[in-house]
MIBAGU-453628 format. One record per residue (C-alpha): residue number from 1; x, y, z. Coordinates in Angstrom, 3 decimals. Layout:
BEGIN
pos: NUM c1: X c2: Y c3: Z
...
//
This chain:
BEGIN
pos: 1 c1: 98.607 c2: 91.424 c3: 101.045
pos: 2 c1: 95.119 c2: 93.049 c3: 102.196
pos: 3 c1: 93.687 c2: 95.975 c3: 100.554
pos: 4 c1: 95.014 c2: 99.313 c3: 101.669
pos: 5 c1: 93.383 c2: 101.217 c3: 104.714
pos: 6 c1: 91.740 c2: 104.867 c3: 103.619
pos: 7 c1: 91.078 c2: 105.580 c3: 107.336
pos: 8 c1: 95.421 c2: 104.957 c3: 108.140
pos: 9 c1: 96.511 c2: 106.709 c3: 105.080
pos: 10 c1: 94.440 c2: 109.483 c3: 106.245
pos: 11 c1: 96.422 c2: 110.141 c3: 109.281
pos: 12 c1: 98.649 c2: 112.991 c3: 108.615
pos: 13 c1: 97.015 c2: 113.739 c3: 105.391
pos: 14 c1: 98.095 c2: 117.383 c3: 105.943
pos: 15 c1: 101.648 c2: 116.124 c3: 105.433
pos: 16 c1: 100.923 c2: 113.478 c3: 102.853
pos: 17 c1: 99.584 c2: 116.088 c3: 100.559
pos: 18 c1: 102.131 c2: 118.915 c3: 101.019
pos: 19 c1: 104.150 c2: 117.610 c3: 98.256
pos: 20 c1: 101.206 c2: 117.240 c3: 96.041
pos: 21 c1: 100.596 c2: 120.645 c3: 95.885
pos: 22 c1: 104.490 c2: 121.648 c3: 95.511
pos: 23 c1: 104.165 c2: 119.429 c3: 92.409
pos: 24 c1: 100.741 c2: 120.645 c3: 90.980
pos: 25 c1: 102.578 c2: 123.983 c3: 91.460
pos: 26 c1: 105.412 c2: 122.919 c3: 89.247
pos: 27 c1: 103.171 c2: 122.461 c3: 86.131
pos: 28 c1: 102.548 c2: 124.900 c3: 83.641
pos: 29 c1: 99.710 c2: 125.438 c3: 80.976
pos: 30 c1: 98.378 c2: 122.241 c3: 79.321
pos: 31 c1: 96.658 c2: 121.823 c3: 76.143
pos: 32 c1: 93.264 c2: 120.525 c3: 75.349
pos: 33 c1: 92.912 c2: 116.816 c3: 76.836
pos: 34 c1: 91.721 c2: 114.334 c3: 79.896
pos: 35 c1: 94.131 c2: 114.349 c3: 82.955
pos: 36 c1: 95.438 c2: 111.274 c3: 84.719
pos: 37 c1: 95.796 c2: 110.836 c3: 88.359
pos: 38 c1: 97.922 c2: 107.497 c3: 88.135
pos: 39 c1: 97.984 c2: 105.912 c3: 91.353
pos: 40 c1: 94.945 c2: 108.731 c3: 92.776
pos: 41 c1: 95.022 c2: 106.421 c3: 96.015
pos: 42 c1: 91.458 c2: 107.529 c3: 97.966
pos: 43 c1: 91.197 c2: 110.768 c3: 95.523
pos: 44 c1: 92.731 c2: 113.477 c3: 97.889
pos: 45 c1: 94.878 c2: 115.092 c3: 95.282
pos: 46 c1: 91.615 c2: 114.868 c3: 92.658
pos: 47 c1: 90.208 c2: 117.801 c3: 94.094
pos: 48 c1: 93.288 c2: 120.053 c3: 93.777
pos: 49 c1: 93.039 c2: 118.709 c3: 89.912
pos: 50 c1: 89.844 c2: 119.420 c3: 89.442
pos: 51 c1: 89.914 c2: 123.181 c3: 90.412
pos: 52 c1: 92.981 c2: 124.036 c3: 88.609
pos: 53 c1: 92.215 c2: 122.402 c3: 85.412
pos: 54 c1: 88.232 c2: 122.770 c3: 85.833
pos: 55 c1: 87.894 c2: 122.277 c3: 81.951
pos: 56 c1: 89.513 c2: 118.704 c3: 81.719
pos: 57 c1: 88.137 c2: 115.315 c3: 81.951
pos: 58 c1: 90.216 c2: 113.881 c3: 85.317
pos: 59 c1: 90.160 c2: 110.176 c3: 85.577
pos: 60 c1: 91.832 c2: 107.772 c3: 88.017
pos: 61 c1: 93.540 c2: 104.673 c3: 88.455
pos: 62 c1: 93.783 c2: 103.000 c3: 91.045
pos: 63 c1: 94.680 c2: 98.981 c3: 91.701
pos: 64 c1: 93.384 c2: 99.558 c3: 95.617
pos: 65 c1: 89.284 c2: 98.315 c3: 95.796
pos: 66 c1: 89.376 c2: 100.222 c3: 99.298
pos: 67 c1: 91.060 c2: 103.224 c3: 97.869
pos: 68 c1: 89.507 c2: 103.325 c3: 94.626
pos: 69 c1: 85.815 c2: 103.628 c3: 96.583
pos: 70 c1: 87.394 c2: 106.110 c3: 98.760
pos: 71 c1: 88.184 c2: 108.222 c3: 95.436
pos: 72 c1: 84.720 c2: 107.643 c3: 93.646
pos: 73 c1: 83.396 c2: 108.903 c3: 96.104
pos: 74 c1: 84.505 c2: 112.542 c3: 96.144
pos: 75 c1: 82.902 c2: 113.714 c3: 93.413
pos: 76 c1: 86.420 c2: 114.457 c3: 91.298
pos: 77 c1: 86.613 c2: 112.128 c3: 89.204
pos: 78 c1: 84.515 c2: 111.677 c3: 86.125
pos: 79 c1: 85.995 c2: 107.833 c3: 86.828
pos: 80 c1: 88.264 c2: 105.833 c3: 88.467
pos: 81 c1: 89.696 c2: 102.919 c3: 87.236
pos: 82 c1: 91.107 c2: 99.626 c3: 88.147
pos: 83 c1: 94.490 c2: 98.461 c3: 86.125
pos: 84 c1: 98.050 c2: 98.280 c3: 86.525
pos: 85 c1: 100.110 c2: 101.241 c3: 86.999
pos: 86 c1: 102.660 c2: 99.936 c3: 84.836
pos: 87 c1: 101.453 c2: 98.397 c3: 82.071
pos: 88 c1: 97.570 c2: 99.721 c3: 81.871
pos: 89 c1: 96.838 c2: 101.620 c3: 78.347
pos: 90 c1: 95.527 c2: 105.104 c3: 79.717
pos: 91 c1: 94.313 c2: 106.654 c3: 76.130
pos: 92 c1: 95.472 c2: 108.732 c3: 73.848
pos: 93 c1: 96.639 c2: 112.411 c3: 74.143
pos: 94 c1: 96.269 c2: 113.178 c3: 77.797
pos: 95 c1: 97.017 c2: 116.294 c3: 78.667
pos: 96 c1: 98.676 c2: 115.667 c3: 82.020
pos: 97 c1: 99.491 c2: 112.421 c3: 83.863
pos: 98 c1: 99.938 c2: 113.430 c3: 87.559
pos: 99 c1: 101.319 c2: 111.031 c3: 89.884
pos: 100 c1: 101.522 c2: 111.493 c3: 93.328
pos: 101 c1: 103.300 c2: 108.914 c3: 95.880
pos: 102 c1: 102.499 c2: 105.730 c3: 93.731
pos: 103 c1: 105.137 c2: 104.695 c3: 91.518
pos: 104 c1: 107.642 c2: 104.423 c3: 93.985
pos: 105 c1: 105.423 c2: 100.618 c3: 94.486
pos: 106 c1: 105.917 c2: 100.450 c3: 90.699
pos: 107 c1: 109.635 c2: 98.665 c3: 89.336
pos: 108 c1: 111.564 c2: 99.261 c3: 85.994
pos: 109 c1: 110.945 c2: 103.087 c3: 86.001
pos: 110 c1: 113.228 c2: 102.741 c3: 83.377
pos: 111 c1: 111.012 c2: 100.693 c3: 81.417
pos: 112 c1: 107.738 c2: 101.963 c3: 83.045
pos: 113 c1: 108.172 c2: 105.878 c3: 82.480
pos: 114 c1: 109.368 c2: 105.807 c3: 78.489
pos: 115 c1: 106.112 c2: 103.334 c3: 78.377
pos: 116 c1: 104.065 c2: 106.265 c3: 80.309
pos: 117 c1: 105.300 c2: 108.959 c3: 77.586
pos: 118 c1: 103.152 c2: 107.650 c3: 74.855
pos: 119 c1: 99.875 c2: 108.379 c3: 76.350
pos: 120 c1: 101.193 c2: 112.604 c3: 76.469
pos: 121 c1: 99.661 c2: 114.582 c3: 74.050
pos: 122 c1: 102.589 c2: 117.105 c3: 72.584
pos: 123 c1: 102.381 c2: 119.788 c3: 74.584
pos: 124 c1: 101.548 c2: 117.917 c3: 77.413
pos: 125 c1: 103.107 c2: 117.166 c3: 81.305
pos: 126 c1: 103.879 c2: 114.561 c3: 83.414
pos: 127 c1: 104.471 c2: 115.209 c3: 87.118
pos: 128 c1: 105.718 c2: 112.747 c3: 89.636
pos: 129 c1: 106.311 c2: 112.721 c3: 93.278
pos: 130 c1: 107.731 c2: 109.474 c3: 95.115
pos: 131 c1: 109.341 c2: 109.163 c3: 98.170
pos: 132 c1: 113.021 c2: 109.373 c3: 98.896
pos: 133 c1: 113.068 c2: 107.691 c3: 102.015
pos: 134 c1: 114.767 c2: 104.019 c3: 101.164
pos: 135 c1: 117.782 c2: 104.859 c3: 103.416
pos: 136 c1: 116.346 c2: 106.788 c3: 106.229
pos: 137 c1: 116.137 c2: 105.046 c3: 109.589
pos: 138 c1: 112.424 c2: 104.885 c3: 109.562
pos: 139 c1: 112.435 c2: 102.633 c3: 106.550
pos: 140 c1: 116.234 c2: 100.865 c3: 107.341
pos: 141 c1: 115.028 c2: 100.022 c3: 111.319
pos: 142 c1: 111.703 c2: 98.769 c3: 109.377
pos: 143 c1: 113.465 c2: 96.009 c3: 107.689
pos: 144 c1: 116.184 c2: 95.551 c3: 109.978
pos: 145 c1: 113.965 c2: 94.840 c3: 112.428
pos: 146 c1: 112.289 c2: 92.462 c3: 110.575
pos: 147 c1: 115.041 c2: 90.552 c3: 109.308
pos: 148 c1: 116.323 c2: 90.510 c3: 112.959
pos: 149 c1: 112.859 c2: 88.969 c3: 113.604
pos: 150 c1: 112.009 c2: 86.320 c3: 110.792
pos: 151 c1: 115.671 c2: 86.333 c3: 108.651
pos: 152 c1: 113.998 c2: 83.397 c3: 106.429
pos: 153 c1: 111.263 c2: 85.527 c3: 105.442
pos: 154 c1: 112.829 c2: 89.055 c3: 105.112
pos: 155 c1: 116.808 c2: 88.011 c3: 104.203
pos: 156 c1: 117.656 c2: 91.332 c3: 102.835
pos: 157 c1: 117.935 c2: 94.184 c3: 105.397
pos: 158 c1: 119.315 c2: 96.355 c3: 102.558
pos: 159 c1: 116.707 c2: 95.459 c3: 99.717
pos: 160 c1: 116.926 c2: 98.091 c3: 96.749
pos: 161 c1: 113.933 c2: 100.643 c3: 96.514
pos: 162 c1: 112.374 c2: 101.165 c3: 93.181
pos: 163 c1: 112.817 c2: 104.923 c3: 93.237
pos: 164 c1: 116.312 c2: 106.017 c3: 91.264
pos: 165 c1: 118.873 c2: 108.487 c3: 91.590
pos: 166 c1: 117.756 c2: 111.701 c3: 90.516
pos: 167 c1: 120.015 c2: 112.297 c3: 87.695
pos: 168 c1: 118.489 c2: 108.880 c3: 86.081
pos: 169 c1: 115.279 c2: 110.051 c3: 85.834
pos: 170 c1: 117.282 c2: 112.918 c3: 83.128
pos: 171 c1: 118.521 c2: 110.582 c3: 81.010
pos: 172 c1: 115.272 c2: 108.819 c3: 80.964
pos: 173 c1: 113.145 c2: 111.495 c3: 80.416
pos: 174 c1: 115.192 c2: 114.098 c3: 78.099
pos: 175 c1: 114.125 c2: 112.168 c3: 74.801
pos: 176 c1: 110.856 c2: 113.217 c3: 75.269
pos: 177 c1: 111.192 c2: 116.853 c3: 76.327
pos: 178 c1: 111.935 c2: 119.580 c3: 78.757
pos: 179 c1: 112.718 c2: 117.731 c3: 82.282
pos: 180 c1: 112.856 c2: 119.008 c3: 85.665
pos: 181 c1: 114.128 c2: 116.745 c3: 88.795
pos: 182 c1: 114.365 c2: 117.799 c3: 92.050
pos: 183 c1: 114.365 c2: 116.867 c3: 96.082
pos: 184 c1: 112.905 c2: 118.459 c3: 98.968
pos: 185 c1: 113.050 c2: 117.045 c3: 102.567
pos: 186 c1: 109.921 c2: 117.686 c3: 104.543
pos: 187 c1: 110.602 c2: 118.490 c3: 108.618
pos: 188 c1: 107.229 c2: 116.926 c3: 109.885
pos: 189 c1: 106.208 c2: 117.439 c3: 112.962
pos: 190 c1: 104.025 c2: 114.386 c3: 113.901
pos: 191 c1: 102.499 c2: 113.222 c3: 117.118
pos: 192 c1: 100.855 c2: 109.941 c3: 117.639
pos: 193 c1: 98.182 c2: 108.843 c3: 121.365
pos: 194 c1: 100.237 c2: 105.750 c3: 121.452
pos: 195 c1: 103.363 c2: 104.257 c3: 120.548
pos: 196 c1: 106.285 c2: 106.278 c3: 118.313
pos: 197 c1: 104.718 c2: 108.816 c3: 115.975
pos: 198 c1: 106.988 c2: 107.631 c3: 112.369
pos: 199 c1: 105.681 c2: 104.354 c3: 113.152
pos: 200 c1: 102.286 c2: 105.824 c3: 112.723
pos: 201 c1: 103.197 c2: 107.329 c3: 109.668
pos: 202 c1: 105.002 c2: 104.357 c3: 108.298
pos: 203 c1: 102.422 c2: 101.974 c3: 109.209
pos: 204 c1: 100.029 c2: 103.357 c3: 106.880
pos: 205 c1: 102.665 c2: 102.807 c3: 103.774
pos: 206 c1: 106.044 c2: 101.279 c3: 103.809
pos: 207 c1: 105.552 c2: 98.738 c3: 106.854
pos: 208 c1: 102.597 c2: 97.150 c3: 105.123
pos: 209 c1: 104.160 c2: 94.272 c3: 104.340
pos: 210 c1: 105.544 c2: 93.737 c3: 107.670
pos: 211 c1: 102.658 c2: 94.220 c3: 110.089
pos: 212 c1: 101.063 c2: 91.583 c3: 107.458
pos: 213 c1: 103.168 c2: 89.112 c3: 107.921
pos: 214 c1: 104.290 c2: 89.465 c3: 111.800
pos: 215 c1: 100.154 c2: 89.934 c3: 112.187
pos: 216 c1: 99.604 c2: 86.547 c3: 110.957
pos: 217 c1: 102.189 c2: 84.573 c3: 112.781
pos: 218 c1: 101.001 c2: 86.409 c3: 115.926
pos: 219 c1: 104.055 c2: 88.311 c3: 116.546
pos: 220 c1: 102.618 c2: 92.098 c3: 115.408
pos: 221 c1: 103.195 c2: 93.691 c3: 118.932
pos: 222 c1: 106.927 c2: 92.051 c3: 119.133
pos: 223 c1: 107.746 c2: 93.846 c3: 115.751
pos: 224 c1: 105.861 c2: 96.750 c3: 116.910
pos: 225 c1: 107.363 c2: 97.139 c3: 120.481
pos: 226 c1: 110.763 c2: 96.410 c3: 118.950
pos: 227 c1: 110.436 c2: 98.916 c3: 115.920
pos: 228 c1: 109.221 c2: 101.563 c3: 118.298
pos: 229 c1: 112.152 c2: 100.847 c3: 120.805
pos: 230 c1: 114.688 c2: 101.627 c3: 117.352
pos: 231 c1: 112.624 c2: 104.871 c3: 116.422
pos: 232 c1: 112.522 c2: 106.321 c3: 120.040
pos: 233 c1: 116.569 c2: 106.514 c3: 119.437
pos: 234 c1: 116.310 c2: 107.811 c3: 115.798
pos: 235 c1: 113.627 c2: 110.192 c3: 116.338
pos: 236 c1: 113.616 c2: 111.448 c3: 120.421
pos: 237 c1: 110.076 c2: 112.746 c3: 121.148
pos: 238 c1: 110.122 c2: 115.877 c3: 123.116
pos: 239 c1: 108.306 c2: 117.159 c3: 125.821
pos: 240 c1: 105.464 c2: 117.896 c3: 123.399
pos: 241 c1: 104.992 c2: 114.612 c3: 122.766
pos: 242 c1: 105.977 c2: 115.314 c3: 119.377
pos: 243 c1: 108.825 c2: 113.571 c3: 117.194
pos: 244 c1: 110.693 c2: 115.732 c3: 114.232
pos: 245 c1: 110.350 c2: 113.414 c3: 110.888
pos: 246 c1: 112.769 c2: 114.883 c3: 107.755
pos: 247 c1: 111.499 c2: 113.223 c3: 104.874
pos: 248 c1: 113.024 c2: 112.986 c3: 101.944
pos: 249 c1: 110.751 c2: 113.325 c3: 98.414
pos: 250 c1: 111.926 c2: 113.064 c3: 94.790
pos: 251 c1: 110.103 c2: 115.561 c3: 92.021
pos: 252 c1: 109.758 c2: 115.163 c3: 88.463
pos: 253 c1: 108.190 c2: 117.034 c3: 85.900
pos: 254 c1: 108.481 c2: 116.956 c3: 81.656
pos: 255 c1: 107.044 c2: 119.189 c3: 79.313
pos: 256 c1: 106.801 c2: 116.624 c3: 76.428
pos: 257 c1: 108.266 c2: 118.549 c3: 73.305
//
């Protein structure tokens, strides 16, 4: 796929960092240590980092060229790093690893989270936020739409999401310390100049994949113009111009013991 789009995934940023904050909000004192922003995208939580824990080392890390530039270049980051979210050694005794929206991209949380756990200092948190969306029509109408449109190359209209049921993410975690796990649903009010306003939203994210392939056979606007047509039922815009977007997002903090 092609790099990821700063400029798109700053549309709605208001929205897109809501739930950052909820979660910074969620984590108490830390000891002495760097901080992790795993997955710090084009940086726009690193500033929120920065300020609250002004006397830690923050680095990122970040597989996105695009994004990762975006992120050097505001200033919060004492670096940010290229690497794999999953399997990338981030040092020893970090004081928090905060991760905001990426490791729902990331599979085997099972696997990848006791693997995260080693790089916590004792004392230490890690905070994660991912999207809860897998069965909400703006992400079911994404791929049924594209399996109506290309079944060969998108065969599985109900293809598992990465994220977990909450209570998993308890049993995972609890060997390593205190655990918190909960859900909040975002109303978002979203507009858009053209076309439905989730696909805006989604277009940045979760329908990458799509408007790659459909844009290289040439058939973008007929995935488009048929998405859109699904959404305008799911989501009515109102006189406002304005469509009403719950979204659902999973929370998960541990103090490590």
């Amino acid at each position: 796929m092609s790099d990821w789009s700063p400029t798109k995934y700053a549309q709605y940023y208001d929205l897109r960092l809501l739930p950052a904050r909820d979660l910074l909000a969620a984590v108490g004192e830390i000891p002495d240590g760097a901080i992790m922003d795993l997955g710090c995208g084009s940086g726009g939580v690193g500033g929120l980092l920065a300020d609250r824990f002004s006397g830690h080392a923050l680095y990122g890390l970040e597989q996105s060229q695009a994004m990762r530039e975006a992120a050097e270049a505001t200033g919060a980051y004492a670096e940010v790093r290229s690497g794999d979210l999953a399997s990338q050694d981030l040092g020893a005794d970090l004081a928090l690893i905060f991760t905001n929206a990426a490791l729902n991209w990331v599979p085997d949380h099972r696997s990848v989270l006791p693997h995260l756990m080693q790089f916590l200092a004792p004392g230490g948190w890690f905070a994660m936020q991912v999207p809860s969306q897998h069965d909400a029509p703006s992400h079911v109408l994404a791929r049924e739409v594209a399996n109506r449109l290309d079944p060969e190359a998108f065969p599985d209209a109900d293809a598992n999401s990465n994220v977990l049921p909450p209570r998993s993410y308890v049993s995972i975690l609890e060997p390593f310390g205190e655990v918190r796990v909960w859900m909040t649903e975002y109303m978002q009010e979203i507009k858009a100049p053209f076309g439905h306003p989730v696909r805006h939203f989604t277009q940045a994210t979760y329908l990458r994949p799509y408007l790659e392939h459909f844009g290289a056979q040439g058939r973008l606007d007929a995935y488009l113009d048929a998405y859109d047509t699904e959404l305008n039922a799911a989501y009515p815009i109102d006189r406002q111009g304005r469509a009403w977007f719950p979204f659902k997002r999973l929370f998960v903090t541990l103090h490590k013991a």
